[in-house]
C-alpha positions as protocol buffer text, in pm:
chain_id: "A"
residue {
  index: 1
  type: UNK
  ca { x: -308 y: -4436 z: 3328 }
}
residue {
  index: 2
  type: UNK
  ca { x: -358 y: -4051 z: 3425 }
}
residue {
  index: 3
  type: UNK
  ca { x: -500 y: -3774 z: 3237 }
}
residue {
  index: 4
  type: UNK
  ca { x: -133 y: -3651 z: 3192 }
}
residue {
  index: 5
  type: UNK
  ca { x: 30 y: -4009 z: 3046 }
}
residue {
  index: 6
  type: UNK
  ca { x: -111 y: -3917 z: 2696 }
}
residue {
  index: 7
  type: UNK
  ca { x: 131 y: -3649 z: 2519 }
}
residue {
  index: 8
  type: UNK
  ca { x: 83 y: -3552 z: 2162 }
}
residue {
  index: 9
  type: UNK
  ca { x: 412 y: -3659 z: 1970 }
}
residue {
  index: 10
  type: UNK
  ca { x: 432 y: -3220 z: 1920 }
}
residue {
  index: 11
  type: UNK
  ca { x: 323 y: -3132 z: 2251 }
}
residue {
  index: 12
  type: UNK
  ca { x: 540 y: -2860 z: 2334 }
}
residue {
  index: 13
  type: UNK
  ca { x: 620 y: -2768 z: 2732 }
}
residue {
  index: 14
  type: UNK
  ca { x: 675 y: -2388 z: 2744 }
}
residue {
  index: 15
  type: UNK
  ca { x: 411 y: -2119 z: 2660 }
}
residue {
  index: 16
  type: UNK
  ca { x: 626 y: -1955 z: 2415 }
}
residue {
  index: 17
  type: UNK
  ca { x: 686 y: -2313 z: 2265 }
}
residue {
  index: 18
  type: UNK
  ca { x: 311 y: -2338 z: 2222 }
}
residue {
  index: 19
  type: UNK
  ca { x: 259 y: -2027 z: 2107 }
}
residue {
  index: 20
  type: UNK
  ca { x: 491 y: -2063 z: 1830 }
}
residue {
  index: 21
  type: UNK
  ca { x: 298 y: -2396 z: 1730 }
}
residue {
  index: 22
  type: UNK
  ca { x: -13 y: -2212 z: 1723 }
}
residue {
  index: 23
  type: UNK
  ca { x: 99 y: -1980 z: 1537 }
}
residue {
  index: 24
  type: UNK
  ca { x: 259 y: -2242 z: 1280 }
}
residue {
  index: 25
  type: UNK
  ca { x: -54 y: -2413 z: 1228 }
}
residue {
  index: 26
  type: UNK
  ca { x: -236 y: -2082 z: 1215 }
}
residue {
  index: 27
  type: UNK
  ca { x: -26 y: -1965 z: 950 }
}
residue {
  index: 28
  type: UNK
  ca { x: -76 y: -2341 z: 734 }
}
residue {
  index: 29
  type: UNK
  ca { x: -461 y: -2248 z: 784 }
}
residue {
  index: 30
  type: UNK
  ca { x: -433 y: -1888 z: 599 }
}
residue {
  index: 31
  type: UNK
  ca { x: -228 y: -2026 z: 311 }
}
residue {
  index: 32
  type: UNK
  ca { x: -463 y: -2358 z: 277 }
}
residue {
  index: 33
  type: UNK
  ca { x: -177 y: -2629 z: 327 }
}
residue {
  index: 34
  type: UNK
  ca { x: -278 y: -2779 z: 670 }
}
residue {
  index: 35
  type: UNK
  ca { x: -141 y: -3061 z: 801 }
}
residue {
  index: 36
  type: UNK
  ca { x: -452 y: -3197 z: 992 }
}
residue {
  index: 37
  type: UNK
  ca { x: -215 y: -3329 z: 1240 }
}
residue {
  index: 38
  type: UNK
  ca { x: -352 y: -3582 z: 1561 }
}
residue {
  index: 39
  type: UNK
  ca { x: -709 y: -3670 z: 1361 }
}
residue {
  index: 40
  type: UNK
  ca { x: -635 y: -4034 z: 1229 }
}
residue {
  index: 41
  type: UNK
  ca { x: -756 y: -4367 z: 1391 }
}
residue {
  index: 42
  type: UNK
  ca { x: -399 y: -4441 z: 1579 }
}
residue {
  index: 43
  type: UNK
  ca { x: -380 y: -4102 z: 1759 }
}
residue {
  index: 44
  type: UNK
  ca { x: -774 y: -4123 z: 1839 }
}
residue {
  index: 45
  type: UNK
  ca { x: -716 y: -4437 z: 2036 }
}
residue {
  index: 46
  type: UNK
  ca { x: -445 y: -4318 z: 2224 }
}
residue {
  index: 47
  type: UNK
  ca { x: -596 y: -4019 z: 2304 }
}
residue {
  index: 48
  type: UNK
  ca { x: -882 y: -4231 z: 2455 }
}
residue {
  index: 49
  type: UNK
  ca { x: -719 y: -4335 z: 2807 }
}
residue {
  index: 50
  type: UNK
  ca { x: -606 y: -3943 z: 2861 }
}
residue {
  index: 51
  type: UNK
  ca { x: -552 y: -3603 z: 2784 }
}
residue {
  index: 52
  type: UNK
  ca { x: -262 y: -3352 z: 2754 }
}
residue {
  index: 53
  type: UNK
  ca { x: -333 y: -3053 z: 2574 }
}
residue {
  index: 54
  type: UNK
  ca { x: -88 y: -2804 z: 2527 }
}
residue {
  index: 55
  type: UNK
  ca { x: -329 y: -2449 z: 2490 }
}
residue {
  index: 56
  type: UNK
  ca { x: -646 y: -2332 z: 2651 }
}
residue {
  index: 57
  type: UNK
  ca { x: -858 y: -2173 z: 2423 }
}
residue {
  index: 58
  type: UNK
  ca { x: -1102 y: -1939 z: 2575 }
}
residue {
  index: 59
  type: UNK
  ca { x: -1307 y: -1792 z: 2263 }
}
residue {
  index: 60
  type: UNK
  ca { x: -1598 y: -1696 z: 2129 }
}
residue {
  index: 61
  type: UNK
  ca { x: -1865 y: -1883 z: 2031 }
}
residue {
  index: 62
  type: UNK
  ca { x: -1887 y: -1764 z: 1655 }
}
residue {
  index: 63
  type: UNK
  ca { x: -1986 y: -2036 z: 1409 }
}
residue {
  index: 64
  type: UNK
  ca { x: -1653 y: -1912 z: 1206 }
}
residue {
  index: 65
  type: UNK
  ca { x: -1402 y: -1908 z: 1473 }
}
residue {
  index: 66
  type: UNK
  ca { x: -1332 y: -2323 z: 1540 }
}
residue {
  index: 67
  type: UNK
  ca { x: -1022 y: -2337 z: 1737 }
}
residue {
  index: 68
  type: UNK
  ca { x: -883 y: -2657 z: 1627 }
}
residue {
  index: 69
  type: UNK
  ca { x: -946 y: -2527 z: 1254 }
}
residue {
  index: 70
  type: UNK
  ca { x: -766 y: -2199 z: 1287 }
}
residue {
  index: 71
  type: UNK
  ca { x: -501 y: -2347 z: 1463 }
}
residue {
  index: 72
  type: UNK
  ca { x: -436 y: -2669 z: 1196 }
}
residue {
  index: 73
  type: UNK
  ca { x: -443 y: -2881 z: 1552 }
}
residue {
  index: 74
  type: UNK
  ca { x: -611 y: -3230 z: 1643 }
}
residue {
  index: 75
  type: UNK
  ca { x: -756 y: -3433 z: 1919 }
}
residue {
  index: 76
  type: UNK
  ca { x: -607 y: -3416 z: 2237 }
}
residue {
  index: 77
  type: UNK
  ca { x: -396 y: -3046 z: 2162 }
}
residue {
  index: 78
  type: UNK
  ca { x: -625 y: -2808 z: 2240 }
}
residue {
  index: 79
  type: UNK
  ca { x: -837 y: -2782 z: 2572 }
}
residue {
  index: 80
  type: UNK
  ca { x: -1162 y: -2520 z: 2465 }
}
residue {
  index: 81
  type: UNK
  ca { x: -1381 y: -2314 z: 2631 }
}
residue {
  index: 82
  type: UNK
  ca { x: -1614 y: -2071 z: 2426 }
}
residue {
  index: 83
  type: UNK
  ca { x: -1866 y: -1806 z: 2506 }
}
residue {
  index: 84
  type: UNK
  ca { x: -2070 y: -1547 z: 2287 }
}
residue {
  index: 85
  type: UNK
  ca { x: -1813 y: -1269 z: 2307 }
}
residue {
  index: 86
  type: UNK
  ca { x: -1557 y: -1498 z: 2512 }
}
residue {
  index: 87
  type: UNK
  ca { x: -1718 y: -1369 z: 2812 }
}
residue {
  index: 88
  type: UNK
  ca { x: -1585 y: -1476 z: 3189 }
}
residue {
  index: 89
  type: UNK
  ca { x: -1785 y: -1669 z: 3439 }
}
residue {
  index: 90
  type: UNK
  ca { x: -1747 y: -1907 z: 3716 }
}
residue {
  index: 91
  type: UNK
  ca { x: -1812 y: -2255 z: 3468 }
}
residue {
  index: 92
  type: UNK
  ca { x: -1540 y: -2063 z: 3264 }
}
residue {
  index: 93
  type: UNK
  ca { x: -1263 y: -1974 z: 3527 }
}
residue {
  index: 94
  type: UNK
  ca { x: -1341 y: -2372 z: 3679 }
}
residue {
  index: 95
  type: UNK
  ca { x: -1226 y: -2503 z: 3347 }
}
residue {
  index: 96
  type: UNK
  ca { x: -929 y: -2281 z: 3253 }
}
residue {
  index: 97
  type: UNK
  ca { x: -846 y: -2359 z: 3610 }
}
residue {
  index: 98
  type: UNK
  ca { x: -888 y: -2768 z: 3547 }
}
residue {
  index: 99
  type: UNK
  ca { x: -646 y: -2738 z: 3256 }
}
residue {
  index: 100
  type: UNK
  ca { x: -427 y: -2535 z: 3369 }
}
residue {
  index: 101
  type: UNK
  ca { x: -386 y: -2722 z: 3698 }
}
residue {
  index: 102
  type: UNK
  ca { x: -482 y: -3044 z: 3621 }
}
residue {
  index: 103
  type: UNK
  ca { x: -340 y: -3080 z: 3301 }
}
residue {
  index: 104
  type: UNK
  ca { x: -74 y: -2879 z: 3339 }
}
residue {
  index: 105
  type: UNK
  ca { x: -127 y: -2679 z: 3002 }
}
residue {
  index: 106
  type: UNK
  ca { x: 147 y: -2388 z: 2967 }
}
residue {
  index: 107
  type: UNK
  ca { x: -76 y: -2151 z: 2774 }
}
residue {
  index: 108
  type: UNK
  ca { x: -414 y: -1972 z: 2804 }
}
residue {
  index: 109
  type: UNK
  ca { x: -548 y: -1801 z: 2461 }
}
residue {
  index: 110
  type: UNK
  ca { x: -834 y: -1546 z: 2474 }
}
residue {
  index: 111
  type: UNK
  ca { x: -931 y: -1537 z: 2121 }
}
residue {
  index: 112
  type: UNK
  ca { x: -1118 y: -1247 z: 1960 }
}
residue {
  index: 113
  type: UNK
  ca { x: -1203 y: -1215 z: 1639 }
}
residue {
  index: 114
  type: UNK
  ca { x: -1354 y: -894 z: 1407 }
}
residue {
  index: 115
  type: UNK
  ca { x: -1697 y: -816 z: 1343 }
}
residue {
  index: 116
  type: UNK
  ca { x: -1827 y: -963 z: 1668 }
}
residue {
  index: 117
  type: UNK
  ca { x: -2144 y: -992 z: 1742 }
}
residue {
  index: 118
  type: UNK
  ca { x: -2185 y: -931 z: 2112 }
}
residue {
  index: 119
  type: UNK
  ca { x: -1936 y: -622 z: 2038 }
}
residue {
  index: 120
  type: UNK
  ca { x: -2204 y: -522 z: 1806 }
}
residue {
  index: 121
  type: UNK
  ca { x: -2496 y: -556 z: 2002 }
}
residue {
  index: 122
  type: UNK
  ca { x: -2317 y: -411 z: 2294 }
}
residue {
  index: 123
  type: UNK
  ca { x: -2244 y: -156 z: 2132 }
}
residue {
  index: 124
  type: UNK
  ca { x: -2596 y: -74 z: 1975 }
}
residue {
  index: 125
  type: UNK
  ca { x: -2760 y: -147 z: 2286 }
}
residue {
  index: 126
  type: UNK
  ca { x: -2536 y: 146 z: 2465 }
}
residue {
  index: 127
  type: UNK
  ca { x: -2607 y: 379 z: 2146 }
}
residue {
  index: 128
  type: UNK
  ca { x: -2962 y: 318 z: 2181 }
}
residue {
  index: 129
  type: UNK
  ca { x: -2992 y: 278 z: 2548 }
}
residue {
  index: 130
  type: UNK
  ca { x: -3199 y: 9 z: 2491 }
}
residue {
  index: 131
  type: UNK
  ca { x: -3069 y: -378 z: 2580 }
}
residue {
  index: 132
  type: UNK
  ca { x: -3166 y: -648 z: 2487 }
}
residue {
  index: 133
  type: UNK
  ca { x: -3405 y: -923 z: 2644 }
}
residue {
  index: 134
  type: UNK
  ca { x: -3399 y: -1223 z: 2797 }
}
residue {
  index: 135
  type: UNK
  ca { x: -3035 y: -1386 z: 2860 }
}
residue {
  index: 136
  type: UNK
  ca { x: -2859 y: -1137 z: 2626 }
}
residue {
  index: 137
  type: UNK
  ca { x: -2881 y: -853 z: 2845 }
}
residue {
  index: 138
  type: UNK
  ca { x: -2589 y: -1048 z: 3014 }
}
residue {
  index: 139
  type: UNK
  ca { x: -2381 y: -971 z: 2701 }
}
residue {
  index: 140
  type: UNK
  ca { x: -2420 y: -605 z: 2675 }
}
residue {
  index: 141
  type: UNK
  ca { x: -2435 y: -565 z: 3025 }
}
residue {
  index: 142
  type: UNK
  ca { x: -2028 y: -730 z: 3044 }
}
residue {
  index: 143
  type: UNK
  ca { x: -1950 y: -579 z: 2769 }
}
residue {
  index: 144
  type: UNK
  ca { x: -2052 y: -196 z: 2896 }
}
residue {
  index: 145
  type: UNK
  ca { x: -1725 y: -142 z: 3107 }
}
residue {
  index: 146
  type: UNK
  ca { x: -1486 y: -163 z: 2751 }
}
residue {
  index: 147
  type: UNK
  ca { x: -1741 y: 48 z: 2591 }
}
residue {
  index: 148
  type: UNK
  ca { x: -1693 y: 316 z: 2861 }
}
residue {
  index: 149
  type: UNK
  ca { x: -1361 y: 280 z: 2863 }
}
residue {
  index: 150
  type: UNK
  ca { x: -1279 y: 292 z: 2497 }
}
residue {
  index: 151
  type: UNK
  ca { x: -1533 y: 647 z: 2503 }
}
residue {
  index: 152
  type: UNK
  ca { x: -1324 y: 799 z: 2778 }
}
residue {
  index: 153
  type: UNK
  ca { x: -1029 y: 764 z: 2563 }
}
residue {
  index: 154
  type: UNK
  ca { x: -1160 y: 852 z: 2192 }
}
residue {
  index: 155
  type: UNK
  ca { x: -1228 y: 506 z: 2079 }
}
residue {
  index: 156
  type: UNK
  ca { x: -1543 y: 496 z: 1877 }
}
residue {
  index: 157
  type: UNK
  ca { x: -1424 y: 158 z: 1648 }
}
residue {
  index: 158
  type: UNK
  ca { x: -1563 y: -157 z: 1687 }
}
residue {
  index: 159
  type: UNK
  ca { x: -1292 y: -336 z: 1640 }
}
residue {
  index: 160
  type: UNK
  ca { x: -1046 y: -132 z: 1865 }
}
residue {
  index: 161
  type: UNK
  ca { x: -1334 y: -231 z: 2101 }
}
residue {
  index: 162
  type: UNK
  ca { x: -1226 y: -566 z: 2033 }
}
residue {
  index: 163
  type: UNK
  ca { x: -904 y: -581 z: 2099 }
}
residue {
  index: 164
  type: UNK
  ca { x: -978 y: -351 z: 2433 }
}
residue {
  index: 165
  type: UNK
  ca { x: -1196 y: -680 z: 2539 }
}
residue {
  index: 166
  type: UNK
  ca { x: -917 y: -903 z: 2407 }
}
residue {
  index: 167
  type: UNK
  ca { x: -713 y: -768 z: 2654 }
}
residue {
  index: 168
  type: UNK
  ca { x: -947 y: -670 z: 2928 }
}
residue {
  index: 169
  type: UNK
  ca { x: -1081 y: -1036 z: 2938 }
}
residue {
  index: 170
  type: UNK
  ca { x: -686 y: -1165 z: 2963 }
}
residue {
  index: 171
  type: UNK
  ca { x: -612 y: -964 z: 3247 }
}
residue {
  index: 172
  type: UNK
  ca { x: -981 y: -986 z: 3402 }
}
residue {
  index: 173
  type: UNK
  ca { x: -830 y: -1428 z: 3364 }
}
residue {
  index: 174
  type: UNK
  ca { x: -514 y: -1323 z: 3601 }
}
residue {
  index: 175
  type: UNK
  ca { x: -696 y: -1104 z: 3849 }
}
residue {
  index: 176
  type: UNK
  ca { x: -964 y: -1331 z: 3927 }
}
residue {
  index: 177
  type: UNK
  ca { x: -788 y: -1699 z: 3887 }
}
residue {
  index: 178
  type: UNK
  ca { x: -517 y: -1663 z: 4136 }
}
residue {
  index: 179
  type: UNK
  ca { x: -381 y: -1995 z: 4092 }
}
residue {
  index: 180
  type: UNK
  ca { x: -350 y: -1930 z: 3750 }
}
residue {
  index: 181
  type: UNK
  ca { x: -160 y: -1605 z: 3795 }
}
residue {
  index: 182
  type: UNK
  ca { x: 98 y: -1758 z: 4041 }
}
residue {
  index: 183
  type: UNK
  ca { x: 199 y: -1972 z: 3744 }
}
residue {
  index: 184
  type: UNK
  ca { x: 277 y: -1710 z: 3493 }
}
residue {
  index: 185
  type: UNK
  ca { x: 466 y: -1526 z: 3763 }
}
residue {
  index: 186
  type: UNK
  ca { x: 668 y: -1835 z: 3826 }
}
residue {
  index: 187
  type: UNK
  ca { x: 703 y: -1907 z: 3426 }
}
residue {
  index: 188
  type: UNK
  ca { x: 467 y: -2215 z: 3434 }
}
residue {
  index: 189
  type: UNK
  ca { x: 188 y: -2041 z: 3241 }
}
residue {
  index: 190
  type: UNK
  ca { x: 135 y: -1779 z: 3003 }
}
residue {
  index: 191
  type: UNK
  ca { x: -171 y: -1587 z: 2883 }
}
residue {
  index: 192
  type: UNK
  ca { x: -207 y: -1411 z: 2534 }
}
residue {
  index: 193
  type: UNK
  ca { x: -502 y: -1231 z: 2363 }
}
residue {
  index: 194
  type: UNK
  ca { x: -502 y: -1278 z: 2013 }
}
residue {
  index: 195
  type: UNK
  ca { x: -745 y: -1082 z: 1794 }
}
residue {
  index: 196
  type: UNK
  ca { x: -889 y: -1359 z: 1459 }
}
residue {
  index: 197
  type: UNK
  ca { x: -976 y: -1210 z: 1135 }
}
residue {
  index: 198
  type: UNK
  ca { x: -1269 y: -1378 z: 990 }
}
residue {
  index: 199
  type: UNK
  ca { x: -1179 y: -1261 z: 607 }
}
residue {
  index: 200
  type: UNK
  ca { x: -849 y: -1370 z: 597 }
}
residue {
  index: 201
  type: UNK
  ca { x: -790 y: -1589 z: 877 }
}
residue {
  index: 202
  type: UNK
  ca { x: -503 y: -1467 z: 1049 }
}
residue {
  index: 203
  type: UNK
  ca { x: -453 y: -1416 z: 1401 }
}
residue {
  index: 204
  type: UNK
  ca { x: -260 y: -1105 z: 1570 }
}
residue {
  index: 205
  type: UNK
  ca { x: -121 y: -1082 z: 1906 }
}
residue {
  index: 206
  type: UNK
  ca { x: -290 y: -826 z: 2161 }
}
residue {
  index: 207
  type: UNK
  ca { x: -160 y: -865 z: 2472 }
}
residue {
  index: 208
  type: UNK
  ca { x: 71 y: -1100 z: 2627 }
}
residue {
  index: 209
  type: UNK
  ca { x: 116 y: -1180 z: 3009 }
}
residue {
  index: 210
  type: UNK
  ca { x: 410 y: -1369 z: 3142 }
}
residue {
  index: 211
  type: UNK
  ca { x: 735 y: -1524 z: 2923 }
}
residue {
  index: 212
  type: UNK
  ca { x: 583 y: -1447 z: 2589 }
}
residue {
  index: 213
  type: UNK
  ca { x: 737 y: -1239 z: 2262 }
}
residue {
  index: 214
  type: UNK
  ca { x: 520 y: -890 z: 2277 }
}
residue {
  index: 215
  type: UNK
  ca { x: 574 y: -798 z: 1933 }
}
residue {
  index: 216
  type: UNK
  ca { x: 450 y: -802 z: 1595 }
}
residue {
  index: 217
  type: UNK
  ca { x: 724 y: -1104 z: 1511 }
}
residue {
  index: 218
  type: UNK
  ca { x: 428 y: -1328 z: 1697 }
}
residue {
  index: 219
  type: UNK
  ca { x: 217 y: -1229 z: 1486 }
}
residue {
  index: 220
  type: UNK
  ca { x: 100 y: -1510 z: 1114 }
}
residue {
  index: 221
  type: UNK
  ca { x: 12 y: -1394 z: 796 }
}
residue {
  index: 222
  type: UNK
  ca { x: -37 y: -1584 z: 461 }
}
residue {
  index: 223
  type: UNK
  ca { x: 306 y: -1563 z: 305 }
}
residue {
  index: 224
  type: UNK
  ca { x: 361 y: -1582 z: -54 }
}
């Protein structure tokens, strides 16, 4: 058996289709009725002789941002790939690469959230001029291009920084995976930045790149 014979009985096939269950179990999360769906015995077993998520998450590495939590999903449905401040690399681009091509998955996710950390220390290290040491130079040192930007047009938020990283880091995804950009052109694949708000636990759409809604309709709140 292959790494694509195993399908999740809610798999969907489109990105649009996976977006929308994202955003359904995302919206279960904020009003605390999840389903926990694909975490009992049977569905670990089957899961064991293959794979077939249906999302990529690329996120960040936050202690308060698990994927599969937000999202209400289960073994097997989500393929994730997490760095402080979802930050791109060549490890990173090889696996959203391996699931997109390998396991065919029809969606990439960046996932931001508020209050970030490496936003914040990016952004104090650029105040201060001074970085930080050791490996987390790295951090500010990505980071510095969205700070630039974001001062060049008036943006002096944090968390409009954010999203500008959101989205930078989606289309930074396209430009430098071309494989993964010739699906979404084709409508294989789609990627979408979604900003995660630590407080109340909604996420809201950013950007959007190939045959994805680019509204606020895709975006979950807690409903009463």
């Amino acid at each position: 058996m292959t790494t694509t014979d195993v399908v999740s009985p809610s798999r969907p096939s489109t990105p649009a289709g996976a977006l929308v269950e994202l955003l359904e179990g995302n919206r279960r999360f904020v009003v605390g009725r999840p389903e926990h769906p694909n975490q009992d015995s049977a569905h670990r077993a089957r899961s064991a002789a293959g794979q077939r998520p249906f999302a990529v998450i690329l996120g960040c590495s936050d202690s308060r941002v698990a994927a599969e939590i937000v999202f209400d999903r289960g073994l097997g449905d989500l393929f994730v790939v997490r760095t402080a401040g979802h930050l791109l690399g060549a490890e990173v681009l090889a696996s959203v690469e391996f699931a997109v091509l390998d396991l065919d998955v029809p969606l990439v996710v960046v996932l931001g959230h508020d209050h970030c950390g490496a936003v914040k220390a990016a952004v104090a290290a650029h105040d201060s001029g001074h970085s930080p040491s050791g490996h987390r130079r790295l951090v500010v040192e990505r980071l510095s291009p969205e700070i630039l930007r974001a001062q060049a047009d008036g943006i002096c938020d944090r968390e409009a920084i954010t999203r500008l990283h959101i989205a930078s880091t989606a289309q930074r995804l396209l430009d430098e995976a071309p494989a993964l950009r010739r699906r979404v052109e084709v409508g294989r694949c789609a990627v979408a930045g979604l900003g995660y708000t630590l407080a109340e636990g909604y996420v809201r759409q950013v950007v959007a790149h190939g045959n994805l809604p680019r509204s606020s309709a895709a975006t979950t709140r807690a409903r009463s």
